[in-house]
C-alpha positions as CSV (number, residue, x, y, z in Angstrom):
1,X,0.0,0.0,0.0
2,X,2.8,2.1,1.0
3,X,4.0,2.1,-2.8
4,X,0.6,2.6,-4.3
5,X,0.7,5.8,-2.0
6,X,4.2,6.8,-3.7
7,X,2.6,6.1,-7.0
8,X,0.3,8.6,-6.2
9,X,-2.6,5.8,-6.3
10,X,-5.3,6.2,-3.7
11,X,-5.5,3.7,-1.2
12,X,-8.1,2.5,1.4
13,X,-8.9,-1.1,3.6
14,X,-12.0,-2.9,3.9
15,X,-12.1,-4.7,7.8
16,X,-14.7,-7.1,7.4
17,X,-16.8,-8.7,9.1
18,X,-15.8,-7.1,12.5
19,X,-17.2,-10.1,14.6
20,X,-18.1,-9.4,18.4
21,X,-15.8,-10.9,20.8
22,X,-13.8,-12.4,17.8
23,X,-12.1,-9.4,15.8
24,X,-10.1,-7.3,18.1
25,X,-10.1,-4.0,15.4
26,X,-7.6,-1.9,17.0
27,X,-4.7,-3.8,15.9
28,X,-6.1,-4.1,12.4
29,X,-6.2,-0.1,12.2
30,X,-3.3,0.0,13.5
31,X,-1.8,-2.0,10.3
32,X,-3.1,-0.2,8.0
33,X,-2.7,3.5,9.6
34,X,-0.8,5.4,7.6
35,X,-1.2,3.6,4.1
36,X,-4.9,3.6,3.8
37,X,-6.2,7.1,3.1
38,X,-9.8,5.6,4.2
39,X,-10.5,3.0,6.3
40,X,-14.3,1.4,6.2
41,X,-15.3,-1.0,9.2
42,X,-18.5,-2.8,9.1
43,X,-19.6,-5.5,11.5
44,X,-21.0,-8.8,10.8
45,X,-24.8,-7.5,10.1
46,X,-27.7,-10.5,9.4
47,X,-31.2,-9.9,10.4
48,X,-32.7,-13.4,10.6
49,X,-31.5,-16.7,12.5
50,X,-32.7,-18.5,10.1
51,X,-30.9,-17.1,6.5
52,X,-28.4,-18.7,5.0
53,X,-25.8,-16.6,5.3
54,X,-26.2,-17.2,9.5
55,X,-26.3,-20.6,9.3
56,X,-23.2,-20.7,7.6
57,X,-21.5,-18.5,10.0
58,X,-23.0,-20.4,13.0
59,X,-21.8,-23.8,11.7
60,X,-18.2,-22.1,11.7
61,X,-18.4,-20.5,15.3
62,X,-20.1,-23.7,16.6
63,X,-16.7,-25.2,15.3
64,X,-14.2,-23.0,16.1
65,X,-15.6,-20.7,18.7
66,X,-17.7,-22.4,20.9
67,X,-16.9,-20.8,24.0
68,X,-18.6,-17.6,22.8
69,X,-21.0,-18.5,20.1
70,X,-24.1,-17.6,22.5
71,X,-22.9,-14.3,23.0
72,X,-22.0,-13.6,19.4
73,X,-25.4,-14.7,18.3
74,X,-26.6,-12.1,21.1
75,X,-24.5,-9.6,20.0
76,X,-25.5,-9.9,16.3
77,X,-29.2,-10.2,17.0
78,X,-29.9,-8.0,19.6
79,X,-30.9,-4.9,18.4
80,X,-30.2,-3.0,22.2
81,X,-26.6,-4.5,21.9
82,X,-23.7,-2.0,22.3
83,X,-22.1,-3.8,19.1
């Protein structure tokens, strides 16, 4: 990125999907500070339990994150949630 910037080629990072007690962002921006001139952040967003997209994201966290899948799944579809 740092060369693009030289090149005089705009540059910007995508950080998604920021996943609640899974994706600690600070370290993330801190990679890309100061060669992305923009830096968008969005967070895992799915409005139903029962699309498909979720259920392939639950399978995963079932597999790998099982300690916190609950609170993800709160997180995610809790509308009052800070995340």
């Amino acid at each position: 990125m740092k060369k693009l910037q030289s090149a005089g080629i705009h540059t910007a990072a995508l950080l998604c999907p920021v996943i609640p007690y899974i994706t600690d962002v600070t370290p993330l921006i801190d990679l890309v500070d100061g060669y992305a001139e923009k830096i968008w952040i969005y967070g895992l967003s799915i409005t139903d339990s029962s699309d498909k997209n979720w259920q392939n994201v639950d399978h995963i966290l079932e597999e790998h994150f099982p300690d916190v899948r609950n609170k993800i799944e709160n997180a995610v579809f809790a509308k009052s949630h800070a995340y």
